[in-house]
C-alpha positions as CSV (number, residue, x, y, z in Angstrom):
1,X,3.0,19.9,-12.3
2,X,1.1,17.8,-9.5
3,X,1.0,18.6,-6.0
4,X,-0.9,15.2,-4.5
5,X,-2.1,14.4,-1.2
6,X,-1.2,10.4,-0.7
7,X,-3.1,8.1,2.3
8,X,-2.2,4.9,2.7
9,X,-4.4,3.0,6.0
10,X,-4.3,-1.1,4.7
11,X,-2.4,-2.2,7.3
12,X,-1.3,-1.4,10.9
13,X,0.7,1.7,9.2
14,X,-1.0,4.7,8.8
15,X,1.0,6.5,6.6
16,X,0.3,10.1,5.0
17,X,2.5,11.9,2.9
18,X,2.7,14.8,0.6
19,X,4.0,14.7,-3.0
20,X,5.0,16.9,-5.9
21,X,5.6,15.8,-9.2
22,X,6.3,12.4,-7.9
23,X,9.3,13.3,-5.3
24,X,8.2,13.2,-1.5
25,X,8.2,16.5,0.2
26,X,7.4,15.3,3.6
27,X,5.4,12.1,5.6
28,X,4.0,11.2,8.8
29,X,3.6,7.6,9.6
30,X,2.5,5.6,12.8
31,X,2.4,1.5,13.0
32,X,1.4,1.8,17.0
33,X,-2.1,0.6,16.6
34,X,-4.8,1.0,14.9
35,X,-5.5,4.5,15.0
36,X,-6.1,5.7,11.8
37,X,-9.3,7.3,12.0
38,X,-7.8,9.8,14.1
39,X,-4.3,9.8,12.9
40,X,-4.7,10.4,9.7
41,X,-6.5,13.8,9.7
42,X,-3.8,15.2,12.3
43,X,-0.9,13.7,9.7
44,X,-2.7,15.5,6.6
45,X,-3.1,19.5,8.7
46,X,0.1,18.6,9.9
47,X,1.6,18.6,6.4
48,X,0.0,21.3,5.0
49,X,1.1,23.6,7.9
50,X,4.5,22.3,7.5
51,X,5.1,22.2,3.9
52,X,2.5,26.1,3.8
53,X,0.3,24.8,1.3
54,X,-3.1,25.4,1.6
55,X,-6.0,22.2,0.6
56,X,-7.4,24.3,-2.5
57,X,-3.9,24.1,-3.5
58,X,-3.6,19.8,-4.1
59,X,-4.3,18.6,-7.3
60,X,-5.3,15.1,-6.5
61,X,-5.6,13.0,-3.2
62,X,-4.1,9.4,-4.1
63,X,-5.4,6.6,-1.5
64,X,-3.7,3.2,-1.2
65,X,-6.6,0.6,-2.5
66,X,-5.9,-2.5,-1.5
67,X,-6.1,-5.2,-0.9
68,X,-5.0,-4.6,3.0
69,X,-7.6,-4.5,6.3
70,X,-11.2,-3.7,5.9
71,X,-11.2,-1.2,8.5
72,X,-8.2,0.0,7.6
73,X,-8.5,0.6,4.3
74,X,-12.1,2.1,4.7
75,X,-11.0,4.9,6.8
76,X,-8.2,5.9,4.1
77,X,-10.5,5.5,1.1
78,X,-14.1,7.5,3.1
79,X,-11.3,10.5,4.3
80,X,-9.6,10.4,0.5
81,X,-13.8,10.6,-1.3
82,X,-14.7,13.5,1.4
83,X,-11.4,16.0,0.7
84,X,-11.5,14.8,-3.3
85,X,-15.4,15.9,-3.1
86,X,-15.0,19.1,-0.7
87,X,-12.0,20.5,-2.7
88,X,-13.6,19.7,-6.2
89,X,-10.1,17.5,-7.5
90,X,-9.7,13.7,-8.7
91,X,-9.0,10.6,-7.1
92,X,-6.6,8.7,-7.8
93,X,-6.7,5.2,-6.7
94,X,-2.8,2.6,-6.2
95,X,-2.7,-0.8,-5.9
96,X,-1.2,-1.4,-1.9
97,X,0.9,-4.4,-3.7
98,X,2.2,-1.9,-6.0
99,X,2.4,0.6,-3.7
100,X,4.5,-1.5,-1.4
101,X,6.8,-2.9,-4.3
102,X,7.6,0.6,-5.2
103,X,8.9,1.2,-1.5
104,X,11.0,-1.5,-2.2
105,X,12.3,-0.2,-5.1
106,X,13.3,3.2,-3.8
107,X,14.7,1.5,-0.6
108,X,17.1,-0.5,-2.9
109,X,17.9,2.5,-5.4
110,X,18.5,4.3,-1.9
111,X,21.0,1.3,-0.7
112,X,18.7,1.0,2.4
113,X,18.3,-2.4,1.1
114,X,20.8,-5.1,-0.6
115,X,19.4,-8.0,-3.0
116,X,22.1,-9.5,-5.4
117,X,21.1,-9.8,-9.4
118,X,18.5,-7.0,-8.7
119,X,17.3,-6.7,-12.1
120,X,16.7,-10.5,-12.1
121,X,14.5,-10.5,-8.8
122,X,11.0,-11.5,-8.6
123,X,9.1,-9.4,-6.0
124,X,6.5,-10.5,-4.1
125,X,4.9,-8.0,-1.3
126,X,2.7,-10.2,0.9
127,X,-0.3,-8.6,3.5
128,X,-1.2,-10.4,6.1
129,X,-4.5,-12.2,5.6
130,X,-4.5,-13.9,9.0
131,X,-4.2,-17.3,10.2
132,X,-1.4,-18.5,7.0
133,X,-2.7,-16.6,4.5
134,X,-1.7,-13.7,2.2
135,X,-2.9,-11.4,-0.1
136,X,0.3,-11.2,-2.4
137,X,1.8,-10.2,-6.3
138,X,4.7,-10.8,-8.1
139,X,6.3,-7.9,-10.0
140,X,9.8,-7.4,-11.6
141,X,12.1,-4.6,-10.7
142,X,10.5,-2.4,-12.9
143,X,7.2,-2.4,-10.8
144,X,5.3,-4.3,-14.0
145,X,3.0,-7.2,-12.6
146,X,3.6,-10.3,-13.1
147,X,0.8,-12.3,-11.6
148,X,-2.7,-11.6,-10.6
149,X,-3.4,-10.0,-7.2
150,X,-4.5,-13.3,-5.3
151,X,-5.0,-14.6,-1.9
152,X,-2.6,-17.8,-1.1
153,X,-2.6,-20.2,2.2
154,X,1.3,-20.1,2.6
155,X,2.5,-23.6,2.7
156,X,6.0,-25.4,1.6
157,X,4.6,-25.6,-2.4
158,X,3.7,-22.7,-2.3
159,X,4.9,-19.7,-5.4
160,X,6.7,-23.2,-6.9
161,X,6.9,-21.8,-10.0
162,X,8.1,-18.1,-9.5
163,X,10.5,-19.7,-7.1
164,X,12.0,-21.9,-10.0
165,X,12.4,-18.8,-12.4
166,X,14.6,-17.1,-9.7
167,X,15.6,-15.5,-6.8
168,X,11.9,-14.2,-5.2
169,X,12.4,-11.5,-2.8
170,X,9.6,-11.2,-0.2
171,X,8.4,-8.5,2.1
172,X,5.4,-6.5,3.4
173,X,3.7,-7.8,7.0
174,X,2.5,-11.2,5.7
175,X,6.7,-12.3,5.0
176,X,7.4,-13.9,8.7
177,X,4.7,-16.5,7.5
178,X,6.7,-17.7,4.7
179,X,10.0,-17.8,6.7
180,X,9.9,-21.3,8.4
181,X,7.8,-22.9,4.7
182,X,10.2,-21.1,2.7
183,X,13.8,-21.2,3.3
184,X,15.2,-20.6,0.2
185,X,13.6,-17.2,-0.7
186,X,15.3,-13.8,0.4
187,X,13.7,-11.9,3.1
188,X,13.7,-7.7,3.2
189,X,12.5,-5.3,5.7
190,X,9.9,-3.6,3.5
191,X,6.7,-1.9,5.1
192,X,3.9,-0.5,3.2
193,X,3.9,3.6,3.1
194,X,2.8,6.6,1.7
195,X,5.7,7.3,0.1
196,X,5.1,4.3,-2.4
197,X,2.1,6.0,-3.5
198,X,4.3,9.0,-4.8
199,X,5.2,8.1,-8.1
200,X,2.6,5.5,-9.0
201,X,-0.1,8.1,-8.2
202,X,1.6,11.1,-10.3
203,X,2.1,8.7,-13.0
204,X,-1.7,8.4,-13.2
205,X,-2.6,11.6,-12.9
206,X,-0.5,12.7,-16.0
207,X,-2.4,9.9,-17.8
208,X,-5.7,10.9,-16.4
209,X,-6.5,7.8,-14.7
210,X,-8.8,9.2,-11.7
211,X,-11.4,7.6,-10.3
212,X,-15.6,8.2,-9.8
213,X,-15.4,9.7,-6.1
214,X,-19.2,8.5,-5.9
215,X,-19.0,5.0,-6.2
216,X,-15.6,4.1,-5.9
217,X,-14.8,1.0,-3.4
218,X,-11.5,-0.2,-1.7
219,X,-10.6,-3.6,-3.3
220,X,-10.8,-6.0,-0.6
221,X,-10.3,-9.1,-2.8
222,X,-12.4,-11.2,-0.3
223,X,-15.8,-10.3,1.7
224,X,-15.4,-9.1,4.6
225,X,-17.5,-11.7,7.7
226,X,-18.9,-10.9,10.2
227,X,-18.7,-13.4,13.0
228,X,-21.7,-13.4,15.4
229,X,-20.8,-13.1,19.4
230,X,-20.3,-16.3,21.4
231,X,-20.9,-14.2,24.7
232,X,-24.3,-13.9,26.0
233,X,-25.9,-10.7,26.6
234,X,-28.2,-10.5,30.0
């Protein structure tokens, strides 16, 4: 049995959601701004009130890792290390990419979305990086990875080779980049969430794959920069 708390703050979507044993019991998830520092304690006592569960009552707290939006994914990951460490229970830490391919999954096994050949697709959940770039994976329809987690400047020769082994099936809020560069991939309405998190993160937890609340980071896959002012302070 697992009753696990699941955060996922990478992108624009703060998403929050509630699982046990794997299966969603409930979720609250906003993409109107970035608001997550304060959305996301209001989505996690709303839950619990809803669903009567009190906090000593999770098992785990599963936080989306990355790689996403510093910001973002520093609020999830900080509010996932403070209830893990107040409520004495692991942490349990999902790749966003897998995360994300996972809601595809569901949203096909679900018939919320069509792709033809299914078990022949290549997935590839992109983030938005800015300017034309992406932090993105390919996995099959199984959820395995197939490729490394990377960060690619989107251009016309771009995923060549995965585009040569078959039909590549891309989503996640770094896709509209690819759209005008890459005509002949298939495009689905996927969105990273929460509910992604479910399985993946109850999957680990059987296996015991938690990890140190003291000195675990998000994976941001590149630094973040800070770029100085150009305005001029009197």
């Amino acid at each position: 049995m697992s009753l696990i708390l699941c955060i996922e703050t990478g992108t624009d979507v703060c998403s929050v959601g509630i699982a046990r044993d794997g299966e969603l019991l409930s979720l609250r998830e906003s993409d109107q701004g970035r608001d997550h520092a304060r959305l996301v304690a209001v989505y996690v006592d709303e839950l619990l009130g809803e669903n009567d569960i009190r906090p000593e009552e999770l098992d785990a707290v599963a936080v989306g890792m990355g790689p996403g939006s510093y910001t973002g994914l520093r609020i999830g990951v900080s509010f996932a290390k403070g209830l893990c460490y107040g409520l004495n229970i692991p942490l349990i830490a999902v790749g966003s990419l897998d995360a994300m391919t996972e809601v595809a999954i569901e949203d096909h096994e679900a018939g919320i979305i069509a792709v033809e050949n299914w078990d022949e697709a290549l997935l590839c959940p992109m983030v938005d990086a800015r300017r034309m770039e992406v932090y993105t994976q390919v996995f099959n329809t199984k959820c395995e990875p197939l490729s490394q987690v990377s960060a690619e400047v989107v251009d016309g020769e771009s995923f060549a080779e995965w585009r040569a082994k078959g039909r590549m099936v891309i989503f996640g809020n770094g896709a509209a980049k690819c759209r005008e560069v890459l005509p002949d991939v298939e495009y689905v309405n996927v969105t990273p969430s929460a509910r992604g998190l479910a399985r993946l993160a109850h999957q680990r937890f059987v296996e015991g794959k938690t990890e140190d609340i003291a000195y675990f980071e998000p994976f941001y896959l590149k630094d973040f920069v800070v770029i100085p002012s150009k305005k001029k302070l009197l």
